[in-house]
C-alpha positions as CSV (number, residue, x, y, z in Angstrom):
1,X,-71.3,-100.2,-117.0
2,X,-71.0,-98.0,-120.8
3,X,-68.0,-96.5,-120.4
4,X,-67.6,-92.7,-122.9
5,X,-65.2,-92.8,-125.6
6,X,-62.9,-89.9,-124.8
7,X,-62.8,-88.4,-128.3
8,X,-66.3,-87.3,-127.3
9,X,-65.5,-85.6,-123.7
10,X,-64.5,-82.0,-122.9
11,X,-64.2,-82.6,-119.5
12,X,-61.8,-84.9,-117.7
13,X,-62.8,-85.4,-113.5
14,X,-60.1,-87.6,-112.4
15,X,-60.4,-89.6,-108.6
16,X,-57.3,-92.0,-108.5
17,X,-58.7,-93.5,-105.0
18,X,-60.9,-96.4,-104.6
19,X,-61.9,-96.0,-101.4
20,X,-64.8,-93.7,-100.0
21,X,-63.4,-89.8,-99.4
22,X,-64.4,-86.8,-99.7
23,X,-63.7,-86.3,-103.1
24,X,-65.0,-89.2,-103.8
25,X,-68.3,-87.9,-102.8
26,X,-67.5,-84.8,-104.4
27,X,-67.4,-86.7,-107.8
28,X,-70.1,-88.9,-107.5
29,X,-72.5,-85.7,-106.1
30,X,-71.3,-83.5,-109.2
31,X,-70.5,-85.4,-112.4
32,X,-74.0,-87.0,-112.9
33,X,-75.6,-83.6,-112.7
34,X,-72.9,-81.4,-114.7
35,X,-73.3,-84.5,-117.5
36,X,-76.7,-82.9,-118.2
37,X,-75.5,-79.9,-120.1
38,X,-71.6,-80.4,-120.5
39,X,-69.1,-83.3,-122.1
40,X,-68.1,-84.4,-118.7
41,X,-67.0,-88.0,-117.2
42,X,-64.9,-89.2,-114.4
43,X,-61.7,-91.0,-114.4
44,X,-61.8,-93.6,-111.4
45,X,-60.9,-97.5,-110.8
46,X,-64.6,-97.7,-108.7
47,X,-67.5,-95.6,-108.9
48,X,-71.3,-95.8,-109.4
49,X,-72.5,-97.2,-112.8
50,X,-74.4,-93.5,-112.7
51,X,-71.3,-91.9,-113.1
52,X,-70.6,-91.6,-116.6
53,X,-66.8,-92.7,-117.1
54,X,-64.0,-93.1,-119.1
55,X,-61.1,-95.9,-118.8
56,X,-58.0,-95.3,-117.0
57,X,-55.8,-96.9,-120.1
58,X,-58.2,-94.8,-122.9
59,X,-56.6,-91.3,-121.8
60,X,-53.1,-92.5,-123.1
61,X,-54.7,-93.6,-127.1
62,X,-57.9,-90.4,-126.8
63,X,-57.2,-88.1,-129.7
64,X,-55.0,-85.4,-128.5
65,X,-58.2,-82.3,-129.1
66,X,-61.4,-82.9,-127.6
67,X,-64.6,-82.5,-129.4
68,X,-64.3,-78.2,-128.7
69,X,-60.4,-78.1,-129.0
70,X,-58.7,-78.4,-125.4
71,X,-60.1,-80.5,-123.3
72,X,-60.6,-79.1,-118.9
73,X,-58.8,-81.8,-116.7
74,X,-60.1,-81.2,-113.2
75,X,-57.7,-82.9,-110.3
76,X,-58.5,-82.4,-106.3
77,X,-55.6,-84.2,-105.3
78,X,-51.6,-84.3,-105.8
79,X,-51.8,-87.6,-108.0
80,X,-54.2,-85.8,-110.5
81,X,-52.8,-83.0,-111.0
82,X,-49.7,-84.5,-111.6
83,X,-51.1,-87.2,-114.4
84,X,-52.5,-83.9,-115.6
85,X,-49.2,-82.3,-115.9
86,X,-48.0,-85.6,-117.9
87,X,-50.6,-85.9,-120.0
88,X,-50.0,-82.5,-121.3
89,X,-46.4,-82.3,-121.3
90,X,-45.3,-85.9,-121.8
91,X,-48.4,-87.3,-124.2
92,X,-48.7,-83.7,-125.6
93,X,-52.7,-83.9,-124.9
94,X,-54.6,-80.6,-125.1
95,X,-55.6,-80.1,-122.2
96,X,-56.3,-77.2,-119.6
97,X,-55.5,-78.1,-116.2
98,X,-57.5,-77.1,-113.5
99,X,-57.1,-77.8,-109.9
100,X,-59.9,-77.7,-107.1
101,X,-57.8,-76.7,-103.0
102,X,-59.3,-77.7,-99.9
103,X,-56.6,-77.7,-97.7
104,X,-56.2,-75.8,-94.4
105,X,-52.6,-76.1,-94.3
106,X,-49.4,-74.6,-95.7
107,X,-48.6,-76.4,-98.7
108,X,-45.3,-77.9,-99.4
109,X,-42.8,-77.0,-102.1
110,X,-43.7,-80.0,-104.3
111,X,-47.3,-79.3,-103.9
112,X,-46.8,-75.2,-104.5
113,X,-45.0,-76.1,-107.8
114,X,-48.1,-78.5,-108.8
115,X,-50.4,-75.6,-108.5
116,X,-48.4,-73.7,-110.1
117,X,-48.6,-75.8,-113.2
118,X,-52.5,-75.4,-113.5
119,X,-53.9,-72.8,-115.8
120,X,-56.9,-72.1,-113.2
121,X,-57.9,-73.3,-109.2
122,X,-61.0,-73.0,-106.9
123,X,-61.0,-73.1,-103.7
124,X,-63.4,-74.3,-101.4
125,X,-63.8,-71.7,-98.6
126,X,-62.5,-68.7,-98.2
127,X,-59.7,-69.7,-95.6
128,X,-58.9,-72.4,-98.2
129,X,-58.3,-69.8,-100.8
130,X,-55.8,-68.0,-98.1
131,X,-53.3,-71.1,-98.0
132,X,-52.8,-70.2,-101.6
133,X,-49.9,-68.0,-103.4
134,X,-52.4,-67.5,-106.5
135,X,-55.4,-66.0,-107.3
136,X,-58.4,-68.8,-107.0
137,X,-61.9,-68.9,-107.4
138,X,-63.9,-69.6,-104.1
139,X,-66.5,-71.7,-104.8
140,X,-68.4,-73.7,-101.8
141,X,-69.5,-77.2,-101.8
142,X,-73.7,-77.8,-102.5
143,X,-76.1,-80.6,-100.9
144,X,-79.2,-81.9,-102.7
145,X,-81.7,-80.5,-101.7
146,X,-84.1,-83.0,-102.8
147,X,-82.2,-85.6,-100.8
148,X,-82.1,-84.0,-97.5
149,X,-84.4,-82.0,-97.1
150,X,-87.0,-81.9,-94.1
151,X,-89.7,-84.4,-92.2
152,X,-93.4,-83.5,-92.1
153,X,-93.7,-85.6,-88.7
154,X,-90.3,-86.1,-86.9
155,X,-92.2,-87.7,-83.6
156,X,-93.1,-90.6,-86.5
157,X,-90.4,-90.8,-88.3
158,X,-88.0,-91.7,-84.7
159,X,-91.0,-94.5,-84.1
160,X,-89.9,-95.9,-87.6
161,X,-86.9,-95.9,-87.1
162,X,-87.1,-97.7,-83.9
163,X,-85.0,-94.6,-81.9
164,X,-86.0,-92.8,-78.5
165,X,-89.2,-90.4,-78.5
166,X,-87.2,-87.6,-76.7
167,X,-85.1,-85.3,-78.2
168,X,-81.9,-86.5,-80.3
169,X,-78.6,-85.1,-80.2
170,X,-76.1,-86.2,-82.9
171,X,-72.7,-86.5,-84.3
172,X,-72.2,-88.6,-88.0
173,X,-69.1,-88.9,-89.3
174,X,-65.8,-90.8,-88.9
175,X,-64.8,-91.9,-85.8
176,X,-61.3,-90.6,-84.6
177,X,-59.8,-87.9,-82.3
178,X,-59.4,-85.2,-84.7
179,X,-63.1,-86.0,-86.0
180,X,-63.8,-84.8,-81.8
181,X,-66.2,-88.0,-81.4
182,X,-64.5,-87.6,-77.8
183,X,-65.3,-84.1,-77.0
184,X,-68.6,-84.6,-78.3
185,X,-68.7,-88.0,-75.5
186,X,-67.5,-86.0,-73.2
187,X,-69.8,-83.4,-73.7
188,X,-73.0,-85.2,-73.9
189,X,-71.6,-87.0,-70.5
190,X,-71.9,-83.7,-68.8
191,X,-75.4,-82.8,-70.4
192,X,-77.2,-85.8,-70.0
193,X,-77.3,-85.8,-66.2
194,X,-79.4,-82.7,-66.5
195,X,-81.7,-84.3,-69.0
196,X,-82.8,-87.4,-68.6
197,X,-85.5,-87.4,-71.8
198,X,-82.3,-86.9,-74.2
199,X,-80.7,-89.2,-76.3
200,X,-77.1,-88.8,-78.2
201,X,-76.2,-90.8,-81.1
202,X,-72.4,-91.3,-82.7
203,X,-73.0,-92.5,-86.0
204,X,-69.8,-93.4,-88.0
205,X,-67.0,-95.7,-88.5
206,X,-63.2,-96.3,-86.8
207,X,-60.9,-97.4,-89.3
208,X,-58.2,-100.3,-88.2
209,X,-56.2,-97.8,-87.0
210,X,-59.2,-95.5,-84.6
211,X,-60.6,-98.7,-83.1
212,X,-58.5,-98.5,-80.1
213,X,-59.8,-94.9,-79.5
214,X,-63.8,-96.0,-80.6
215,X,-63.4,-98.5,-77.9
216,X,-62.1,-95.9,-75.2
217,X,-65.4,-93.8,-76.0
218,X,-67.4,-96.6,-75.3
219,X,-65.7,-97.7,-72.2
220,X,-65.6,-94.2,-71.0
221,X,-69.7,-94.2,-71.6
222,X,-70.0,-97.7,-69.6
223,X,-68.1,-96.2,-67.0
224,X,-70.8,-93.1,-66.9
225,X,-74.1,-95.5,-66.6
226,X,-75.1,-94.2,-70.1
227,X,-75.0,-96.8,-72.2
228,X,-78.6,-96.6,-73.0
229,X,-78.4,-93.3,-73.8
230,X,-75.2,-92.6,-76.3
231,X,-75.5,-94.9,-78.7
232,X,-73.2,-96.1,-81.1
233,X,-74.8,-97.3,-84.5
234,X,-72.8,-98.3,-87.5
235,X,-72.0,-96.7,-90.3
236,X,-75.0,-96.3,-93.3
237,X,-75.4,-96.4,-96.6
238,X,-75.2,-92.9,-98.4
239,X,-79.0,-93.1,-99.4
240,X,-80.3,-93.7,-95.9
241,X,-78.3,-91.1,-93.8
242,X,-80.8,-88.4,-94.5
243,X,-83.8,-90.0,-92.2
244,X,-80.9,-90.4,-89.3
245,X,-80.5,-86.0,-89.7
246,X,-84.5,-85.8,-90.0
247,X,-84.8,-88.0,-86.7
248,X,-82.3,-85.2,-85.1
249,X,-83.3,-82.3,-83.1
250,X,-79.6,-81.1,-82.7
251,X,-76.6,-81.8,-84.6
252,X,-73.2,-81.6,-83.8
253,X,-70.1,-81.2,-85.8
254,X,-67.3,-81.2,-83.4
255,X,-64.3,-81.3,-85.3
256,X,-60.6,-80.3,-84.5
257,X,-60.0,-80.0,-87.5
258,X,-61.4,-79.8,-91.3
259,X,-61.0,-79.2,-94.9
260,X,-64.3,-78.3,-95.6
261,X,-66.8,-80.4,-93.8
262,X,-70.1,-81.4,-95.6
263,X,-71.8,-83.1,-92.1
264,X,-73.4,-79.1,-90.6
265,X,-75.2,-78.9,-94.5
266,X,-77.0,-82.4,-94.3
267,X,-77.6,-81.2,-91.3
268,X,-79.2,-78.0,-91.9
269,X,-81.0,-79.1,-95.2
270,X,-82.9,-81.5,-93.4
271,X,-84.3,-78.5,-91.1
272,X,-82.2,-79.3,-88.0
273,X,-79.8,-76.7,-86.6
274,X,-75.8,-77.3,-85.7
275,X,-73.4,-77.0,-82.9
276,X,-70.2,-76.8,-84.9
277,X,-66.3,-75.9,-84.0
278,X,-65.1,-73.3,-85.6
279,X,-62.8,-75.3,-88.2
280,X,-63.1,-75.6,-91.9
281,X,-65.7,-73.7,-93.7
282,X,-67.7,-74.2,-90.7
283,X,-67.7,-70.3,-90.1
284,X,-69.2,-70.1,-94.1
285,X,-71.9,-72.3,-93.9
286,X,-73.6,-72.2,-90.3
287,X,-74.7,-68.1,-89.1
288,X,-74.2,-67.8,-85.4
289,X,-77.5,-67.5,-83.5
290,X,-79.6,-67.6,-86.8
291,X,-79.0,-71.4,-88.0
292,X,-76.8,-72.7,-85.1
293,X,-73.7,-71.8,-82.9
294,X,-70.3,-71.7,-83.2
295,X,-67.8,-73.1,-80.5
296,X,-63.9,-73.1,-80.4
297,X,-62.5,-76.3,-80.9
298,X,-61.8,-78.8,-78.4
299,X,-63.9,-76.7,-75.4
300,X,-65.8,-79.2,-73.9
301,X,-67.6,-76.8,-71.0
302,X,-68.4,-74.4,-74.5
303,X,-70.1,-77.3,-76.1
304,X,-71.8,-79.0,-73.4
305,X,-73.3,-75.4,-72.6
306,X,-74.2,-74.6,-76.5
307,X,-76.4,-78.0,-77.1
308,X,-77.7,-77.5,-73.6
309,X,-78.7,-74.0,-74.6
310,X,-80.9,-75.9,-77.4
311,X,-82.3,-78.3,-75.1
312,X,-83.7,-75.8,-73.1
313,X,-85.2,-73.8,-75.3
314,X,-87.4,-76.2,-77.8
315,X,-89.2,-73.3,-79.6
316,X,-85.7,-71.9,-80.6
317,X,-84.4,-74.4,-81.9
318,X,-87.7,-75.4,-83.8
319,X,-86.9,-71.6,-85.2
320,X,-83.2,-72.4,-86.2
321,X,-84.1,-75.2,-88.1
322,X,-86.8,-73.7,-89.9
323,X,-83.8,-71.2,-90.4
324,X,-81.4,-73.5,-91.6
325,X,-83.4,-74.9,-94.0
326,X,-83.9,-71.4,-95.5
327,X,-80.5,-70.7,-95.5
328,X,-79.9,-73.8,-97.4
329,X,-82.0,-72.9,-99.9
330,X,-80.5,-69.4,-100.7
331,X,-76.9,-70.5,-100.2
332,X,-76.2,-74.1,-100.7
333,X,-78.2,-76.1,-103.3
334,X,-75.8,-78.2,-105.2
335,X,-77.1,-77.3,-108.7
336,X,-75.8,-73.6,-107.5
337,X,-72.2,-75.5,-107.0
338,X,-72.4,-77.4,-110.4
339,X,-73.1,-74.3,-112.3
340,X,-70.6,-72.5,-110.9
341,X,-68.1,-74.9,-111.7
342,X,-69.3,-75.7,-115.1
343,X,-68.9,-72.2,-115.9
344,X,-65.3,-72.2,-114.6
345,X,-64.9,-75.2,-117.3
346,X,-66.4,-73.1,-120.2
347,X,-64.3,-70.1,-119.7
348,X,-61.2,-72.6,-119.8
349,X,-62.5,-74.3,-123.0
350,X,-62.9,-70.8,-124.5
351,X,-59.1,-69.7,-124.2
């Protein structure tokens, strides 16, 4: 790929992992789009050749100014904001350090002082932003709209697809206990005696660690005589999950817990509406009743009686998706997300 000479960048987005995360996403979702009306590039050992880029071993040899003076260096995790703080302090870059929060959790000392260190921070939720001992701007994450977005003929798009005619239920995402792939097993168990037309679907993958547990959910479904009708399918490809969301009639986010959570807004941008736990943003992004429900976390009896709800009641839910899709529109498009962030950038560039 052409990798950008720093000398010509205002904006630094470093992502110090190779491996698929949710920053990772973040990056590859925003940078692209921001590129079209600001000097931005990611820092990263492995991203898309869309992504425009600069070297690891160029930010030690880039001119100390950027092409408007400071340069913005925008870290989401530890690591980054700490080859922020050298680069400034140590390499005597110009730079303004900003710092993107989407923990849930009280941070540590180490962590408090790191933050500390930045000249700005967003957060991404409002509960985010009260884990924080500073003033932050509360910006929330953004879907294409363009990419997920809704199906003119779901009935033919599940023939394509090769999937069950009835109604879908599903749950996409990574597959571990505090994910709550079991309670949503468990719950589906329970509904799926009642009705016999449904189908659930776990989409996702168990790392080395979660295979043990993925196994135990498919065991437990053996044992139930449901094999045929909670099915376990692989992981996809980022450009093909949004016909798997279309093919839904009801998603299901049943986390434990979460930073943010980006599954209920595919979700709802391709016009389908969400059971979700009330974790993460989750309580931001889906209205009770209007584009979904909300649940407590781990309540298996108040999630099997929520997507039940849905299944009994076709025309509703044919409303809340319409809904969602609506709300989506007004709330969520990433473009909204970009610009808000770029604007953070300007302000910092400014100073």
């Amino acid at each position: 790929m052409q990798f950008l000479d720093p000398a010509h960048v205002d904006v630094l987005a470093p992502n110090f992992k190779s491996r698929l995360s949710g920053v990772t996403a973040t990056v590859v979702r925003l940078v692209p789009l921001q590129s079209r009306d600001i000097a931005i590039a990611a820092v990263a050992p492995a991203l898309p050749t869309h992504v425009p880029q600069v070297r690891l071993r160029d930010l030690v040899t880039m001119p100390r100014h950027g092409p408007s003076g400071a340069r913005v260096w925008h870290a989401r995790r530890n690591s980054e904001m700490l080859a922020g703080i050298v680069l400034k302090r140590v390499l005597r870059k110009d730079l303004k350090l900003l710092f993107t929060s989407a923990s849930q959790r009280t941070h540590t000392r180490y962590t408090k002082w790191l933050i500390g260190q930045m000249d700005a921070v967003i957060s991404t939720s409002r509960k985010t932003a009260g884990y924080l001992d500073r003033p932050s701007t509360v910006i929330l994450h953004g879907i294409d709209l363009t990419a997920f977005s809704t199906t003119p003929d779901r009935a033919r798009l599940k023939a394509r697809m090769g999937l069950p005619a009835g109604p879908l239920v599903g749950c996409f995402g990574r597959i571990r206990a505090q994910k709550g792939t079991g309670d949503f097993v468990e719950a589906m168990i329970a509904v799926l005696r009642d009705f016999p037309e449904v189908t659930a679907i776990v989409m996702g993958r168990a790392t080395e660690q979660h295979r043990a547990y993925e196994r135990s959910l498919r065991e437990r479904v053996l044992a139930a005589g449901l094999e045929n009708r909670i099915l376990f399918k692989p992981e996809v490809p980022v450009h093909e999950i949004a016909d798997w969301y279309r093919a839904l009639d009801l998603f299901v986010a049943p986390q434990r817990w979460e930073g943010f959570g980006l599954t209920p807004l595919e979700a709802m941008a391709c016009g389908v509406p969400v059971v979700a736990t009330r974790v993460g943003a989750f309580e931001e992004l889906v209205v009770d009743g209007r584009t979904g429900a909300l649940i407590p976390p781990q309540d298996g009896p108040a999630m099997a009686a929520a997507v039940r709800a849905y299944l009994e009641n076709p025309a509703e839910r044919m409303l809340q998706g319409e809904a969602a899709r609506a709300h989506m529109e007004a709330r969520f498009d990433i473009a909204r997300e970009a610009a808000a962030i770029s604007a953070i950038y300007r302000e910092l560039l400014a100073r």
